[in-house]
N, C-alpha and C positions, 0 to 999 in steps of 0.2 A: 455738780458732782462729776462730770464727765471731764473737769479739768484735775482730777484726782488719779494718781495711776497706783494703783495695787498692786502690791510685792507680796509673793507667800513662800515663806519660806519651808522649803520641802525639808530640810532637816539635813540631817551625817547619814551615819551609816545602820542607825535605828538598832543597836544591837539589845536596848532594851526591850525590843517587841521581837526579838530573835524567837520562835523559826517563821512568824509571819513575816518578817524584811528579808528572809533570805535568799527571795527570788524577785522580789520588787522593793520599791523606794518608801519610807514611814504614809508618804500623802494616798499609795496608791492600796491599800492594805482596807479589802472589806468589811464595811460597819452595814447593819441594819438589813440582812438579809440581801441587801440587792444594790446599794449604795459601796461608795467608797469615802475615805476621809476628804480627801480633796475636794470633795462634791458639795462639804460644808461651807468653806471661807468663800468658793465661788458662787455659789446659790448668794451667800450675806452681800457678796460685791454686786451680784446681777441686780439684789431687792433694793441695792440701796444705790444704782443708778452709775455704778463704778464700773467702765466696758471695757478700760486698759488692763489688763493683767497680766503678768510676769509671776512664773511657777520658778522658783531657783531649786534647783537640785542637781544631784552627782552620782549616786548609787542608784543602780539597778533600775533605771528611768524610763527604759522601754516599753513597761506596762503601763506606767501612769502617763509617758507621751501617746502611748497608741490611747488611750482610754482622754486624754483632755480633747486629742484630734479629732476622737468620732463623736464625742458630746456637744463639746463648744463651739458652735458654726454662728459668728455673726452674720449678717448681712451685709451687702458690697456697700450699702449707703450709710451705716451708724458707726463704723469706723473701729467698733471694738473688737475683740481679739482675747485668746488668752495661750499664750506663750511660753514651751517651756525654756530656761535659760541652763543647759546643765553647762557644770566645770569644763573649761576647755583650756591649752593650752594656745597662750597669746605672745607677742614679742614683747608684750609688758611683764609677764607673769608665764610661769608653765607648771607651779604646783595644785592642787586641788583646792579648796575651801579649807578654808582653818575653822572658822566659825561663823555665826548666822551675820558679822559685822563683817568680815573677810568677803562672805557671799556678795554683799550689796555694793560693797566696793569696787568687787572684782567685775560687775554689772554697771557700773553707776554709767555708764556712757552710755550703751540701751535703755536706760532708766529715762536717761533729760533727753533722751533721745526723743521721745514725746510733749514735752515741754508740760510735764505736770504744774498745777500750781501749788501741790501738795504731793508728800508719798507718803500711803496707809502703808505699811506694814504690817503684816498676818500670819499667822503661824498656820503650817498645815497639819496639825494634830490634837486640834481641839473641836471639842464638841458644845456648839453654841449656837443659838441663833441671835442676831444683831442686824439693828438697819444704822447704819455707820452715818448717815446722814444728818443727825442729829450729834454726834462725834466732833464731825467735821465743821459742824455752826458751831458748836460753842470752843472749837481749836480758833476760826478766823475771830469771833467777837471777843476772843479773850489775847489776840495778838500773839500770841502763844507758837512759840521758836520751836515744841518739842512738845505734844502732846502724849497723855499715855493712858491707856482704858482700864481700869481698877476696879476689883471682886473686891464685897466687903466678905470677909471669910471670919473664923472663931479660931481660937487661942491655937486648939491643939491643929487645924492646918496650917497656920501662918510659918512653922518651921520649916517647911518645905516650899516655901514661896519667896520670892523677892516681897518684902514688906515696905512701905511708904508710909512717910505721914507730910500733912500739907497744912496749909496755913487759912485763912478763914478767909480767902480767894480763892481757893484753890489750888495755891501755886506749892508744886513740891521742894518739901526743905528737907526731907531727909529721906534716904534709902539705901537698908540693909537686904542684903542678897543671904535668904535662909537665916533668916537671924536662930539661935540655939540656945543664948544664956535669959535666965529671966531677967535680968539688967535690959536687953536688950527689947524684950518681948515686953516691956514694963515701958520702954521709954518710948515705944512706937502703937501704943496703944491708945485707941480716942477714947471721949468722957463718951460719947454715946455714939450709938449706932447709927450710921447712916442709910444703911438700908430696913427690911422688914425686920430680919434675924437681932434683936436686943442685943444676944451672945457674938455677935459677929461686929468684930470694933476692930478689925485689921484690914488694914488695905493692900489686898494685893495686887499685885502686876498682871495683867492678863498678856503679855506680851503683846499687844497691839498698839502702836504704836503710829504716830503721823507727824513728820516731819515737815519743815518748810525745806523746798530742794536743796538751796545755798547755804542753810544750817546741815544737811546730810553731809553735803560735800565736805565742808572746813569740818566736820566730827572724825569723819574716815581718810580722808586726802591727807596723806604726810604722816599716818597712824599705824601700829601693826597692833593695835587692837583686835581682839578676833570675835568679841562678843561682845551682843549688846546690851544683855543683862549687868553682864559681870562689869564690862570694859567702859562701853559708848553710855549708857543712861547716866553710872554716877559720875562722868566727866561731866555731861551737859548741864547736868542738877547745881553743879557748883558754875555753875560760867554765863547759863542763857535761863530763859522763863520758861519752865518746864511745868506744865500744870496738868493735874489730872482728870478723867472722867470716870464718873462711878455706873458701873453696870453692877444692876443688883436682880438681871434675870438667871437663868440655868445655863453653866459654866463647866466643863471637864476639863482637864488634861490628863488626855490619855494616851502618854507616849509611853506606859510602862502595860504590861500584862495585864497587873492585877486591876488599874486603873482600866483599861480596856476591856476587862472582863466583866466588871463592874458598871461601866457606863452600858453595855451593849447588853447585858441581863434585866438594865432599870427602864429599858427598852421597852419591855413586858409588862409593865405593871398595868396596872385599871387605869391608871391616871397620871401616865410619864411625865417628868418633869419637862423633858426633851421627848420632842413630836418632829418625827422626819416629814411629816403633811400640814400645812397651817393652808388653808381657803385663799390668800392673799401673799405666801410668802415661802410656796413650797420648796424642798430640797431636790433639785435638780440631779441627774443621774444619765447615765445610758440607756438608751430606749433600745430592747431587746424584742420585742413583739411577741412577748413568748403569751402559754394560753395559762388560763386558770389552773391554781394547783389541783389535784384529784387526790381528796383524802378518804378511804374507804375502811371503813369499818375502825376509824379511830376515836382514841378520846384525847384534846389538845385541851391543854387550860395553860391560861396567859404566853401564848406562844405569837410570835410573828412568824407567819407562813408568806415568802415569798412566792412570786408566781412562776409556774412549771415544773412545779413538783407532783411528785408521786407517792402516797404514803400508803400503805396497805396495812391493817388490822395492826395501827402504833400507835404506842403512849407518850404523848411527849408534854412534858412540864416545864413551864420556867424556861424557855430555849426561845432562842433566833435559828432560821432554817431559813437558809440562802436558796437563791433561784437552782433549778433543775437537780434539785435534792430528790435522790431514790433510797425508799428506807423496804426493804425487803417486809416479808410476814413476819411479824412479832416484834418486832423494835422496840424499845424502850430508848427513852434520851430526855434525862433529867439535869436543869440546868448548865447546858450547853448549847457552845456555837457552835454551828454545822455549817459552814459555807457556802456548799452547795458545788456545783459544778461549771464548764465553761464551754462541755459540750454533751450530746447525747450521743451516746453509742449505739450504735446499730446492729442488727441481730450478727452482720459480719464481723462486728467488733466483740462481740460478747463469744462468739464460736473461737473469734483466735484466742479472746482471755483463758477459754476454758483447758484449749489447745496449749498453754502457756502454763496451767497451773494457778493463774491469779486472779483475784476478784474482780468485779465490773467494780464500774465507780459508781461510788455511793456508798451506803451500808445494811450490811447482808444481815437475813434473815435470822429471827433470833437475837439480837447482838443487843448490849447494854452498855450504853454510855452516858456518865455521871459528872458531872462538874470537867469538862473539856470541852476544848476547842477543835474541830477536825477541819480543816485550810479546802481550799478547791484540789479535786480533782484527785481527794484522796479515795484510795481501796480497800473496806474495812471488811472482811469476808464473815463467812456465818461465823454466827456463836460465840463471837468475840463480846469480852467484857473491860472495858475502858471505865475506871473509878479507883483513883489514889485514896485506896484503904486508910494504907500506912503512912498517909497522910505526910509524907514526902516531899519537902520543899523544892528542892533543887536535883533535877539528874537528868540525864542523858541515855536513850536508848536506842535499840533498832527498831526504826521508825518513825521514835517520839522522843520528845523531850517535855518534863516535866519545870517549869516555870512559877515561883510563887506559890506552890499546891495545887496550880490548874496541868493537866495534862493536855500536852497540843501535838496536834498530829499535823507534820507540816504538808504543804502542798505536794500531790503529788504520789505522795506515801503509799506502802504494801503493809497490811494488816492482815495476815494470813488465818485462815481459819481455825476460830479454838484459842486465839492466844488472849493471854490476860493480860493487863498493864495496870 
């Protein structure tokens, strides 16, 4: 496994998770109170013996470099690494990324640059846990040019997914990108289910994917293909032995809001599908050294409380509650993300706020927030009520913007006292 080198692709310009990518990259965008996305494919690479890594991205990359630098420190004798590669201009090339096949292109000489005998490719916005190791044996014993990791999903996901169907090898013979017409959803449909789900007879694409190097190269080399959904898979499909693997564990993608809102509330349940702590295979992160949250005089039900929070006489339901979250006397915050914070302000910091006019950060005394997102480091002051009533899909405000029917208050932000949203 350690002659495997791992590609994650950090994504564009994330405008579907728009106002969380507005000040950082889709990989570096907080999941799970204290974690980030990028924490997930690299934790799957560390479990499963993979120390080469390569991070591709272009937008707003400085948080997610400063945050892989202070995390991921190998050691001077195991040789691994994990690397971020943003857009640069070169005397080959001097435009940005076209798309996730343009990226690995525009990389591919850093890439053999380590003489992998294999490249996994990984997306950096999904929510999964995997030991790829068992991926990677049945890519070598099945000779396999082009390997690709496949969710069995149900009728009404499949329209939104790259769909596959394979042959009784495994080898894949056909692949529609989002199929829509039932012709289509009829002809790529198995007699039975291959995983638990009876109802789940579609194969999707999990965008992961392991190529052999010298197959990468002759796919991309000589190509303006820009994607490998779209562009590089159904080449290879028709030309080399392209087979698949079937993962039939718990699977996001959550490049969109409401996906993201969705995966980070299922967070909370009694008995999450996805568990950021396994005894054997945990989800790695920044070590903050912060101290136990202090929650006084509250009532929490199914909430993740990160550590170094401060909660005083609040109710909170159904929420994720990022590290060094302060929620003033009387809080309410019903199924919402709170972010948290990235530093503690000091009584000198809180005298010039007051001197200013504007809240500390966190959220002020009083205040109710209902199905939202509130980003790091935002200032929601007393008495403020956050909850789309008027159940408002799409809009735009000072301070906030509404996304999908979630209200998200980006990083940052001034929520003055008494305002409704």
């Amino acid at each position: 496994m350690r002659n495997v080198i791992g590609v994650i692709l950090g994504g564009g310009q994330g405008m579907r998770l728009f106002p969380l990518t507005q000040f950082r990259s889709k990989p570096a965008v907080p999941i799970g109170g204290k974690y980030r996305l990028i924490d997930i494919p690299i934790s799957n690479c560390i479990h499963s013996d993979v120390d080469k890594i390569f991070v591709l991205t272009q937008f707003n990359s400085a948080s997610l470099n400063r945050h892989v630098s202070a995390t991921y420190r190998f050691d001077s004798f195991s040789g691994g690494f994990v690397e971020i590669l943003a857009a640069e201009q070169t005397m080959e090339a001097t435009d940005w990324y076209q798309g996730t096949a343009d990226a690995v292109r525009k990389q591919l000489r850093r890439i053999h640059s380590r003489h992998g005998h294999e490249v996994l490719i990984l997306s950096g916005d999904h929510l999964y846990r995997m030991d790829y190791r068992g991926f990677v044996a049945e890519h070598r014993q099945r000779q396999a040019d082009v390997s690709i990791a496949v969710k069995p999903v149900r009728r009404e996901e499949a329209s939104g997914l790259g769909i596959l169907k394979v042959d009784a090898d495994g080898r894949i013979i056909t692949f529609c990108e989002k199929p829509t017409t039932d012709a289509q959803l009829d002809d790529l449909e198995l007699a039975v289910a291959p995983g638990e789900d009876p109802e789940a007879r579609y194969l999707a694409s999990m965008g992961i994917y392991i190529f052999e190097p010298q197959v990468l190269t002759s796919l991309l080399v000589g190509h303006e293909q820009s994607d490998f959904g779209k562009h590089i898979i159904p080449a290879a499909i028709e030309k080399l032995n392209v087979f698949a693997h079937t993962f039939d564990g718990y699977w996001a993608d959550i490049g969109t809001m409401g996906s993201f809102y969705k995966a980070s509330l299922a967070l909370t349940d009694a008995e999450p599908q996805f568990s950021f702590h396994k005894p054997n295979a945990p989800i790695y992160t920044h070590q903050r050294f912060l101290a136990g949250s202090r929650l006084l005089g509250c009532r929490i039900d199914h909430c993740i409380i990160a550590e170094g929070c401060t909660l005083v006489d609040a109710e909170v339901e159904k929420s994720v509650i990022g590290v060094r979250t302060i929620m003033g006397a009387g809080v309410r915050v019903y199924q919402s993300i709170i972010m948290g914070a990235d530093v503690y302000e000091s009584k000198a910091d809180k005298l010039r706020n007051q001197e200013r006019g504007v809240p500390n950060i966190g959220i002020g005394a009083g205040s109710i927030i209902h199905r939202a997102i509130i980003d790091k480091n935002a200032r929601i002051g007393k008495g403020v009520i956050i909850s789309n009533d008027a159940r408002i899909d799409e809009a735009d405000g000072d301070g906030f913007h509404i996304r999908e029917g979630i209200v998200v208050v980006p990083k940052d932000a001034i929520i003055a006292d008494g305002m409704r949203i």
